[in-house]
N, C-alpha and C positions, 0 to 999 in steps of 0.2 A: 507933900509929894503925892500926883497922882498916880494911880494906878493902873497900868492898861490892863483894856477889857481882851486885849487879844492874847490867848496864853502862849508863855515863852514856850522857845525846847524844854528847856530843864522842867518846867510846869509840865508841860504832855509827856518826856519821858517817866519822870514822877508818880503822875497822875498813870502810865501804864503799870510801873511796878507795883504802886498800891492796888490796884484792883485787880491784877495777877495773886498778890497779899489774899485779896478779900476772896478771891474764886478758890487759891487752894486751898485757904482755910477750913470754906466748907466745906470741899471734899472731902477734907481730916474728918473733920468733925459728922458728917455723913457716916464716912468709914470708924469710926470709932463709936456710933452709935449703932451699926448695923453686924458690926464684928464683936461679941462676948468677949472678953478679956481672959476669961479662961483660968488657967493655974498660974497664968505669969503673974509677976509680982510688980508693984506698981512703976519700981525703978525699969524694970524692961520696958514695960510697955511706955512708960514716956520717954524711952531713948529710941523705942523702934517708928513712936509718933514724930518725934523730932525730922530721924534721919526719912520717914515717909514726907513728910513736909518740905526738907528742904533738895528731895528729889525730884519732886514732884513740881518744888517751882521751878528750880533750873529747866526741866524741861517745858513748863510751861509758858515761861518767859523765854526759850529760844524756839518751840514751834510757834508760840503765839505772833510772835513779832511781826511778821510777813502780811498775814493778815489784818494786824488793828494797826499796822502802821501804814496800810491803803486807807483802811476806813477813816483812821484818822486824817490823810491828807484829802479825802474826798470830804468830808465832814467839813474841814476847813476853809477848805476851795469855796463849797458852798454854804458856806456860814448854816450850818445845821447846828441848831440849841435845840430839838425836839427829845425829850425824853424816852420816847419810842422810839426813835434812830440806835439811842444807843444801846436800850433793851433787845432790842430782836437782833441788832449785831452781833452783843455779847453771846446770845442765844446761839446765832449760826455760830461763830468762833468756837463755843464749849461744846457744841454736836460736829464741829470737824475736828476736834480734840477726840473723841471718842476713838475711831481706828489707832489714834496715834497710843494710845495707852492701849489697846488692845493688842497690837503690835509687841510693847515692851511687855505686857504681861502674857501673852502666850508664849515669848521666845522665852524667857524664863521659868524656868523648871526647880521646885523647892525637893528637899530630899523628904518631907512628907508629904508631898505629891502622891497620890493614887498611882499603881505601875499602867493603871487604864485613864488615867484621864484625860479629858477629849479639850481641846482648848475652844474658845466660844468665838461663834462666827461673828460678820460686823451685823446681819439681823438683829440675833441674843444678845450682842453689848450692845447697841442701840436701846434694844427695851430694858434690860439690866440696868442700863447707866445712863442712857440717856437722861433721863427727867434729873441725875444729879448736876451731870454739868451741862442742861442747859439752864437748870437755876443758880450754880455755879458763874456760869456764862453772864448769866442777867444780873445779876451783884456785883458783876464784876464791870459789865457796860455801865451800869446806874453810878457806881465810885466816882468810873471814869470821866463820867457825864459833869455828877457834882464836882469834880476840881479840875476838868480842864473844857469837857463840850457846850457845857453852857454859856462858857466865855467869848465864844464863836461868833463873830460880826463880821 
């Protein structure tokens, strides 16, 4: 049996969630190299990893959609396989993600919050966070690339 070179829905829906997978991975993993563990003990801190994880994809799998599900039908229309299409995509997508998480994390207030602390405009997360997900972004284009854009004819 052959196999088409044109990928199904179920391939490109697929091929989004895993590279949603791949982008918030690394932001875990970013933020767990940049944040000290501290006094908590290892059981906290991988239940507080978990539930960052799977907050983090939900939302990033329901603001991402709108966007990589244009790119992906423009991608298709014009049979785009270039590896660069889908890097500098992921790239814009993970830098219009940046407001969006700056958004949930200013309106959110912890009870070890500072009684002064000032929430960070979209300049300050752009340079704070940007360069995480728009390499976030780029890992997450590239996945997507390898299991559904290269298939593209």
């Amino acid at each position: 049996m052959r196999e088409s070179s044109f990928p199904t829905g179920e391939r490109v829906v697929g091929s989004y969630l895993l590279s949603v997978t791949v982008g918030v991975a690394f932001l875990i993993l970013v933020f767990l190299a940049a944040v000290p563990a501290g006094g908590h003990g290892a059981i906290q801190v991988m239940v507080m990893t978990v539930m960052a994880f799977a907050m983090t994809w939900l939302t990033g799998v329901i603001v991402a959609a709108l966007p990589c599900a244009l790119l992906a039908l423009l991608a298709r229309h014009f049979a785009i396989r270039n590896l660069l299409f889908y890097l500098v995509a992921g790239v814009g997508i993970g830098l219009i993600l940046v407001p969006v998480f700056l958004g949930i994390t200013n309106s959110i207030s912890w009870y070890s919050d500072p009684p002064d602390r000032t929430n960070l405009t979209m300049l300050q997360g752009l340079k704070h966070l940007g360069a995480g997900f728009a390499i976030a972004g780029a890992l997450a284009g590239a996945m997507f690339w390898k299991r559904a854009g290269q298939h593209y004819n």
